[in-house]
C-alpha positions as MATLAB code, in Angstrom:
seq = 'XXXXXXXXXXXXXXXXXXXXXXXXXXXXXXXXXXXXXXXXXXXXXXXXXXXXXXXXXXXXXXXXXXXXXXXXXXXXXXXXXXXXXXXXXXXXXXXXXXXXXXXXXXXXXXXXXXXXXXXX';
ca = [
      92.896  125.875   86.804;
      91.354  127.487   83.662;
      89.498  130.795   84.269;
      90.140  130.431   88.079;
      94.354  130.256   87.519;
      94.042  133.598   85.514;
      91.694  135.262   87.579;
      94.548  134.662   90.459;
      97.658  135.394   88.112;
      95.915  138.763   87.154;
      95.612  139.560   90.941;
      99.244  138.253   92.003;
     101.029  140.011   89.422;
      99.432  143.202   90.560;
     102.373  143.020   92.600;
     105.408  144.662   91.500;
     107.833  145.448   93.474;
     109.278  143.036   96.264;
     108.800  143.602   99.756;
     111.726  144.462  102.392;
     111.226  140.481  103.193;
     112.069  139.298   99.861;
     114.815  141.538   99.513;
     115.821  140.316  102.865;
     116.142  136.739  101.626;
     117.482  137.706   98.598;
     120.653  138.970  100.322;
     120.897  136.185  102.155;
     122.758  134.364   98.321;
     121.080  131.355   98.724;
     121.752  129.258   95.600;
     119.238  126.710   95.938;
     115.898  128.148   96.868;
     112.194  126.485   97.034;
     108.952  128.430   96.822;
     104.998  127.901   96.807;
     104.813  131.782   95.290;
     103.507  132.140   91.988;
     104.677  135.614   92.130;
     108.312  136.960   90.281;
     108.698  138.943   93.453;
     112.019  137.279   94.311;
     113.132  136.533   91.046;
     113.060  140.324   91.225;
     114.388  140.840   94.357;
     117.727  138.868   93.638;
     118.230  140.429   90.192;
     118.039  143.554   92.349;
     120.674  142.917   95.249;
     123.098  141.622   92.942;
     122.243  140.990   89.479;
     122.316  137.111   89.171;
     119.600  136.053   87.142;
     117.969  132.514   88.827;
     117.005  129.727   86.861;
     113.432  129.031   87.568;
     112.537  125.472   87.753;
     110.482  123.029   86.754;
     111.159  125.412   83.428;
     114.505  126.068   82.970;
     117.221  123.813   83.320;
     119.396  124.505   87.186;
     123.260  124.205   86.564;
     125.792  124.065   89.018;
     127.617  127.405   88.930;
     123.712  129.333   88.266;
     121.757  130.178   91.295;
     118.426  128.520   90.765;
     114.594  128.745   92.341;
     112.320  125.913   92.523;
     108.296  126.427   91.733;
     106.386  123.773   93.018;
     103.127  125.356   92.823;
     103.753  127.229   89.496;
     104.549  130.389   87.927;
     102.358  133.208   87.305;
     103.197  133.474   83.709;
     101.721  129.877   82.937;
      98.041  130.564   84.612;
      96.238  127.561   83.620;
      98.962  125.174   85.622;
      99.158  126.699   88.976;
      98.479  124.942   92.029;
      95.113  125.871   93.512;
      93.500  122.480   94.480;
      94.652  118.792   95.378;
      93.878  117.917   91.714;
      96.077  120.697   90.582;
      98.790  119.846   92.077;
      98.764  116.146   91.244;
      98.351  117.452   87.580;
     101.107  120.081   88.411;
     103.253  117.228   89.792;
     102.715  114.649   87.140;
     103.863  116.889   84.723;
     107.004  118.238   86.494;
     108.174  114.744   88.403;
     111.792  115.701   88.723;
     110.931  118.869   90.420;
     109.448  116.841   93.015;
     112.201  114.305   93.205;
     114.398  117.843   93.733;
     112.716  118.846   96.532;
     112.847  115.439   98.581;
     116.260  115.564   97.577;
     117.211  119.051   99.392;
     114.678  117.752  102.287;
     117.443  114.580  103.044;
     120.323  116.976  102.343;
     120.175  119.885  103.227;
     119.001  122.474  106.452;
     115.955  124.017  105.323;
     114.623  127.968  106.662;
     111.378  128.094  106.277;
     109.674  131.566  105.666;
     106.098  132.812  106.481;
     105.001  135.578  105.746;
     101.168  136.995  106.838;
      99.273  138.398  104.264;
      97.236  141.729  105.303;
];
């Protein structure tokens, strides 16, 4: 993404504090949660409703007994490899296969809540 993935960074992390929504889901426990946020909002939110800290994949490593989110569009702290275009993410995807293979896992195993929320 280059200049374009910091431009957005510097605008997403203008954000911070998380929103009643993420603090919503973060109370729900989940231990196994999947995002297309490049934001630390929830990270932030769960640290905040009960002080587990999540693992954040594709860059640190999940373990059973540690709560753990899933990026698959990136992470605002790594700018020039978020997911902003089709070529992105095939880069993004290449580079973090398992993190893919994790997410068709939970798809065949698991119920899956999906949450929108409209920006303003």
């Amino acid at each position: 993404p280059g200049e374009l993935g910091r431009r957005v960074a510097e605008i997403v992390q203008r954000a911070q504090r998380p929103s009643l929504a993420h603090v919503l889901l973060a109370s729900l426990g989940a231990n196994e949660v999947v995002t297309t946020n490049y934001d630390r909002l929830y990270e932030t939110a769960v640290s905040t409703v009960d002080g587990r800290e999540l693992a954040v994949i594709p860059w640190d490593s999940g373990g059973s007994e540690r709560p753990w989110l899933l990026k698959i569009h990136g992470d605002v702290a790594e700018p020039d490899r978020i997911v902003l275009t089709r070529q992105h993410f095939v880069q993004f995807d290449a580079r973090t296969r398992p993190a893919g293979a994790i997410l068709q896992a939970l798809l065949m195993t698991h119920s899956l809540r999906c949450v929108a929320q409209a920006l303003k």
